[in-house]
N, C-alpha and C positions, 0 to 999 in steps of 0.2 A: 538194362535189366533183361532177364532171362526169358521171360512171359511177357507179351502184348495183348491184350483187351483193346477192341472198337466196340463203342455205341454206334447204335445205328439205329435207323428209325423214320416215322414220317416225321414231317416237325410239330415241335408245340408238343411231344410226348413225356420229357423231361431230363434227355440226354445231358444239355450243361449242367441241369441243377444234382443229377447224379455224378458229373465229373467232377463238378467242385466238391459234393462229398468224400470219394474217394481221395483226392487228392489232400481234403482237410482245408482247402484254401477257397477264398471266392476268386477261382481265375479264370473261368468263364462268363463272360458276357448273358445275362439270364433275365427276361422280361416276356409277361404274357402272351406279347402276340408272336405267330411263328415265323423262322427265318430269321430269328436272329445271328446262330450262327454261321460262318460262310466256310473259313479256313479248316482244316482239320488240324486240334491240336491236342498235341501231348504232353503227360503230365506223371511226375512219379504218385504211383497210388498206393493207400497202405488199407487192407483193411484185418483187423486182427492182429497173427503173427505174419499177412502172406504180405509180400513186397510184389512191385509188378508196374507197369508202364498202362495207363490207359488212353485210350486217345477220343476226345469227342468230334462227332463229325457232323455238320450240317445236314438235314433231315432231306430224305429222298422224295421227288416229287418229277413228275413224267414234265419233260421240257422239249422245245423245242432246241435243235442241234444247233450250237457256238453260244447260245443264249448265257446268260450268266447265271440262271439256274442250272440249264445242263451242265456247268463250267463249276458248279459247286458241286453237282451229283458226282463228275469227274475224280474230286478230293475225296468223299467219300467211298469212292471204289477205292482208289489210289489206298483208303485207310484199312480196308477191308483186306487187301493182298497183301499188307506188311503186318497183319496181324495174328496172332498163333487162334484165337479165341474171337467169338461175334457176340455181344451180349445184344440180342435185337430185341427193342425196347416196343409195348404199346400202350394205352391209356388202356387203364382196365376200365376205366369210367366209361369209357364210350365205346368199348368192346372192337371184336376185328372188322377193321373196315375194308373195302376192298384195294385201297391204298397199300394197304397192311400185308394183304395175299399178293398182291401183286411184286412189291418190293421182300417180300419172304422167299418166292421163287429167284430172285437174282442173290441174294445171299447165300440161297440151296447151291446156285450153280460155282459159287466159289469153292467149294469143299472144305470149306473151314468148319470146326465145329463149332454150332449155334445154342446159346441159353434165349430163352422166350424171358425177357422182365417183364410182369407185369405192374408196371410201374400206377402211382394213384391209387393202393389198391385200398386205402386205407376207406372203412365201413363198409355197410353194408351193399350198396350201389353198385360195387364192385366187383361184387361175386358172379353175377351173369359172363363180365367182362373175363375174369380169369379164365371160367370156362370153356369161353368159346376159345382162348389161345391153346386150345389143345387142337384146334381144328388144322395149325400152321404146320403140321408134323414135326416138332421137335422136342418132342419127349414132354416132359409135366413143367408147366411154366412155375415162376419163381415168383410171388406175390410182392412186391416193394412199395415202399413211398419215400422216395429218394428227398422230397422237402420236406419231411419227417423222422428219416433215420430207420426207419422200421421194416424188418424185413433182412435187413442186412446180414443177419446169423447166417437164412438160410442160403444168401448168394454166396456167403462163405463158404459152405460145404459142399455147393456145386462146384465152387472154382479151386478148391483144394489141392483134389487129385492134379490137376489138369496144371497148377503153378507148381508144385514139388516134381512131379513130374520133368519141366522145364529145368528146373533149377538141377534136379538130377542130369539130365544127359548135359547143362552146359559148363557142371564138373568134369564130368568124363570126357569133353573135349577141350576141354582147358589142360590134362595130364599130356605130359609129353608121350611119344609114342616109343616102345622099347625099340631097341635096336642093338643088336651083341656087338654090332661095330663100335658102338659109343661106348664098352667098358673100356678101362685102362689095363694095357699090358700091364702083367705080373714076372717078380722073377720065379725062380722054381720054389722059393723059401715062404712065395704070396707074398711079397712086400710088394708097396707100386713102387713106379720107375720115379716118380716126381719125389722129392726130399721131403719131409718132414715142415710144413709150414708156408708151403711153398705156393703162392698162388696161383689159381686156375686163366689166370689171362684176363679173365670176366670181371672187372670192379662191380662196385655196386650199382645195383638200377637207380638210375636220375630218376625222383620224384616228380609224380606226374604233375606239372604245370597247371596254375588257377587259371581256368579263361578268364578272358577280358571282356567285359559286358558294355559291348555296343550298344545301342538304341538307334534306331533310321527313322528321324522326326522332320514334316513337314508339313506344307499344304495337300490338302487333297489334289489326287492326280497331279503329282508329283514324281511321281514314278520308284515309290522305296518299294514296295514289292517284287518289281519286275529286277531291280540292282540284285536285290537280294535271293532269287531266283538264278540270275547270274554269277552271285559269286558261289552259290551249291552247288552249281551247276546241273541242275533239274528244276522242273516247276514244280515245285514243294509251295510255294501260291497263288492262290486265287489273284489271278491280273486281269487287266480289260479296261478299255477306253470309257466306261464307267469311272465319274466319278465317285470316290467314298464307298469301294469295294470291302476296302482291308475295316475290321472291327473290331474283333479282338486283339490285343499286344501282347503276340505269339514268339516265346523267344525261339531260335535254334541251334544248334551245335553247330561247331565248322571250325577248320582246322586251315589254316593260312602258314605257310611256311616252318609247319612244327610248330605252329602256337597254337593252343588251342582258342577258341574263341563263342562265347555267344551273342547271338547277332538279334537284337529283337524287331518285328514288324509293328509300324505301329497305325494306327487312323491318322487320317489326315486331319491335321488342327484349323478351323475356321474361326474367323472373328465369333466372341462371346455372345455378342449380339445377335448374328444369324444362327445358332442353333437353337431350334422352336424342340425338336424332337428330341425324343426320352433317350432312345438307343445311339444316338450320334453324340447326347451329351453323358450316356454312360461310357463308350468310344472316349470319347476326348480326356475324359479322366482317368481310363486304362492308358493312352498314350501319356499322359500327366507322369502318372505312377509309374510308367516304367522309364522316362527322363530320370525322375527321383533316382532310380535304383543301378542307373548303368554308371558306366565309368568317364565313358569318351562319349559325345551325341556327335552324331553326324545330321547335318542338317541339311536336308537336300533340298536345290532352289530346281525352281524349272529355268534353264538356262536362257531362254525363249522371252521370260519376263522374272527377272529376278528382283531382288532388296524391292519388294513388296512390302506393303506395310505389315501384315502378317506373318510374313519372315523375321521381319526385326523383331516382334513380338515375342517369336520361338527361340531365338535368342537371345532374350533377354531373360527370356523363364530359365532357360539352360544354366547361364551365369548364376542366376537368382538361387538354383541350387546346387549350382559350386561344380558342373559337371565341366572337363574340359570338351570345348567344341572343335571340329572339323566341318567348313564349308565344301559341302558335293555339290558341282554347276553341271547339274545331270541334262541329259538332250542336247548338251554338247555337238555331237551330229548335225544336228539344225543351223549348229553356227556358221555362217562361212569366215567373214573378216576376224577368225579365232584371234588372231596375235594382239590386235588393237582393242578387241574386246578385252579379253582377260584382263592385258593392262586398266582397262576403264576401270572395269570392275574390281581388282585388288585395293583400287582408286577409293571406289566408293565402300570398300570395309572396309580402311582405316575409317574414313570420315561418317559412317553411320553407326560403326561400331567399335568403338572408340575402348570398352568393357572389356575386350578381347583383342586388345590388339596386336595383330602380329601372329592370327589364327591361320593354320595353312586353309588356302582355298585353291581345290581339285578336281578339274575339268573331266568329263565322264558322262558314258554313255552306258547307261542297263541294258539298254535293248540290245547292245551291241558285243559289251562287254568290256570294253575299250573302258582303258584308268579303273581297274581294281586296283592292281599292285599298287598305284601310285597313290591312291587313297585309303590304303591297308597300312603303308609306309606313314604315311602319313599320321593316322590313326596310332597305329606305335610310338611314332616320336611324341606325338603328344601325352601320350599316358605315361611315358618318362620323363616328360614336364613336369605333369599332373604329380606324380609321384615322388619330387626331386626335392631333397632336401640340402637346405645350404648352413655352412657350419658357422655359428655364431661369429667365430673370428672375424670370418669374412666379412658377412655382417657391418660389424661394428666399425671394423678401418674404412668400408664405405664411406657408413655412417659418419664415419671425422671428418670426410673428407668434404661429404655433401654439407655437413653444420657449419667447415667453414669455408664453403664459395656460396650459400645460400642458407641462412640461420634463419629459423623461424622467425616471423614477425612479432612484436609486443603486441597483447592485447588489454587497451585500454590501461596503457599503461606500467600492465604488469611482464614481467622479463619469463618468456617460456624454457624451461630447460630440459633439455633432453638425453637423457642419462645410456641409456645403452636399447639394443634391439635384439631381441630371438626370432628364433623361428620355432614357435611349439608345436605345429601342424604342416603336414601335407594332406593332400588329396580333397581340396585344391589346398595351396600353400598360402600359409597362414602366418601374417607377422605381427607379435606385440611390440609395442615401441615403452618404455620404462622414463618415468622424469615429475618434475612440477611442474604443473599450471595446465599438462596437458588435453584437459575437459574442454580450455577455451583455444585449444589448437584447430584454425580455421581447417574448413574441409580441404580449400585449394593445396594447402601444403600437403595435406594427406595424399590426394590425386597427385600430387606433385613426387612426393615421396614412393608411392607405388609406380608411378611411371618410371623413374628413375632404377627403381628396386626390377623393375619390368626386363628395363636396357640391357641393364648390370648384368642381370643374371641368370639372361637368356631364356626367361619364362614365357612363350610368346602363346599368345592365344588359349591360356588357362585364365580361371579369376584367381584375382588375389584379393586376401581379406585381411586386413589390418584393424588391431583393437590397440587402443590405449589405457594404461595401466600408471594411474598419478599417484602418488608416494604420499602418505600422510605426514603434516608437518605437527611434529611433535611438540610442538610451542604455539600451535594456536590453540590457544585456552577456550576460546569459544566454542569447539568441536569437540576439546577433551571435558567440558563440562556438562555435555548432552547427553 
């Protein structure tokens, strides 16, 4: 979008709960006490008729140098110089503090143009507070209550001029630029030289590509930030030998090989048990929801101590929502006897993960950079897994082939029959199986049947979901007299 807005602010003033407004979604991380947000993140905003990009940023606070505080101030400058507009945010409850003057002169010295919110501003309490934000020198502050709604008319008619504006000049350089060289000769009659029908060389524009929605899920200090860093090729986040930095599950844009792609950050996942805190278990279900939502998860091990027992766990959640996986054996670097390792370990995900098997697992270094391609590559083949659809034909001649070197077993007597197979779904790929008696079809032949269905047809490290579908018999009078 053509316009960019930063929140900015000390924290605890109300920056995510005004970004989730704009944005219309809850996708900031939002709870009373401050510093909750770290990353700066962006989001399309709509208020009214005006469209625009906002970005919220972690709240400024005086730190000492490399600290993880200074390391978030960092983000929020970083959000401030990519931004057309500063909406700098303060509690009109508790009016300007010297926090407030202090952090108003480093926004002064960006030369960006600043809105004063005065955010909270709702009764009477508030009105001291509004006041005194005229002391910040940026013209008449803008009264809001961003956990309320109220207020919003008039941040619209502030930011009006300032997004049409935008939206205007990035018409005008969007138009091609004239050039008398680029008409076409004429004869003396004015006809063109080119015939009647004749086309310009130029077919049509190729439709711009859906990304493919990644998700980078692990344990804490795991190192998905720092990969993800690496493959933008800028520190676009907040990293550091800190464990449980990342919080919000921040997606980004990024473009690999003309594909487009979105890549999302997520918290580090810990056993259920160990989270006591409010914010690490609102973290953990933003990481939740954005497994739900991607395509492909990449699950990054620390190579250093991998197939943890909370590895398998994140893998299993992955399958349990049909996402295809990719193992990342990140810190890779660390490793020396690499060749015997790997082996070990490709070792131990057949045998601990048996749900996927046959998932690529790709050796890789963030820090260094080392195994993007090969984990991008990766990532690709499997969403072409994920997305493959097999034609019933095929199917089904399997199907004869496996009912007769291996036919289901009777149960309890009764003779199982198994009549034909589709495929009504991909992503992940989905098989019904069609017949009688199949309700009492043991599990193992089903496990047995997707393994095989696995081999056949090259679906390696996606889940597969099989339902059964038994045919009513027409001559039991006992079920037609119910």
């Amino acid at each position: 979008m053509p316009f960019t807005l930063a929140l900015v602010g000390r924290p605890n003033v109300g920056k995510s709960t005004l970004f989730n407004r704009l944005v219309g979604k809850k996708l900031a991380l939002v709870d009373d006490r401050p510093g909750v947000t770290r990353d700066r993140r962006a989001g399309d905003a709509r208020l009214a008729d005006l469209d625009f990009t906002v970005i919220d940023t972690a709240g400024l606070e005086e730190a000492e140098q490399g600290s993880l505080t200074a390391r978030m101030r960092e983000q929020t400058e970083a959000a401030i110089a990519d931004a057309d507009c500063v909406l700098f945010l303060i509690d009109a409850r508790a009016g300007i503090t010297p926090d407030d003057r202090h952090f108003a002169e480093i926004v002064r010295r960006s030369a960006k143009p600043v809105i004063v919110g005065a955010n909270k501003a709702e009764g009477k309490a508030a009105e001291p507070g509004i006041l005194e934000a005229y002391e910040l020198g940026f013209g008449e502050p803008v009264p809001l209550s961003a956990e309320h709604g109220e207020g919003m008319g008039a941040l619209y008619d502030v930011l009006q001029p300032m997004v049409d504006a935008a939206v205007e000049e990035d018409r005008l350089n969007a138009l091609p630029a004239f050039n008398e060289a680029d008409l076409p000769e004429s004869d003396e009659d004015g006809s063109d030289d080119a015939e009647e029908g004749e086309d310009d060389g130029e077919g049509e524009a190729e439709r711009p590509n859906r990304p493919v929605r990644i998700a980078i899920v692990g344990r804490p200090n795991a190192g998905k930030s720092t990969l993800i860093n690496a493959m933008l090729g800028e520190e676009r986040l907040l990293t550091g030998p800190e464990a449980g930095i990342t919080r919000d599950s921040i997606g980004l844009d990024w473009e690999w090989r003309g594909r487009k792609i979105k890549v999302f950050d997520t918290a580090g996942l810990r056993k259920r048990a160990r989270i006591e805190d409010k914010v690490e278990k609102l973290a953990a279900a933003d990481a939740i929801r954005a497994v739900k939502f991607a395509e492909v998860v990449v699950v990054l091990l620390d190579a250093t101590i991998p197939f943890e027992k909370q590895d398998l766990t994140i893998v299993d959640l992955c399958e349990r929502e049909g996402r295809a996986v990719v193992i990342g054996l990140n810190k890779w670097d660390l490793i020396e006897t690499r060749g015997s390792t790997l082996s070990r370990l490709k070792e131990d995900a057949t045998r601990l993960l048996p749900q996927i098997r046959g998932c690529p697992i790709v050796p890789l270094s963030g820090l260094s950079g080392q195994g993007i391609d090969r984990l991008m590559e990766a990532v690709m083949q499997i969403h072409a897994v994920w997305n493959r659809r097999v034609p019933t034909s095929k199917i089904n001649r399997w199907l004869s082939g496996v009912l007769q070197s291996h036919p289901p077993p009777a149960v309890s007597g009764r003779r199982i029959k198994i009549r034909y197979m589709t495929q009504p779904k991909s992503r992940p790929p989905h098989f019904a199986l069609f017949g009688n008696q199949l309700d009492a079809l043991p599990e193992s032949y089903k496990r047995y049947l997707v393994n095989s269905i696995r081999e056949t047809f090259d679906l390696p490290g996606v889940p597969i979901r099989m339902t059964v579908r038994t045919s009513e018999n027409p001559f039991d009078k006992d079920k037609s007299s119910r």
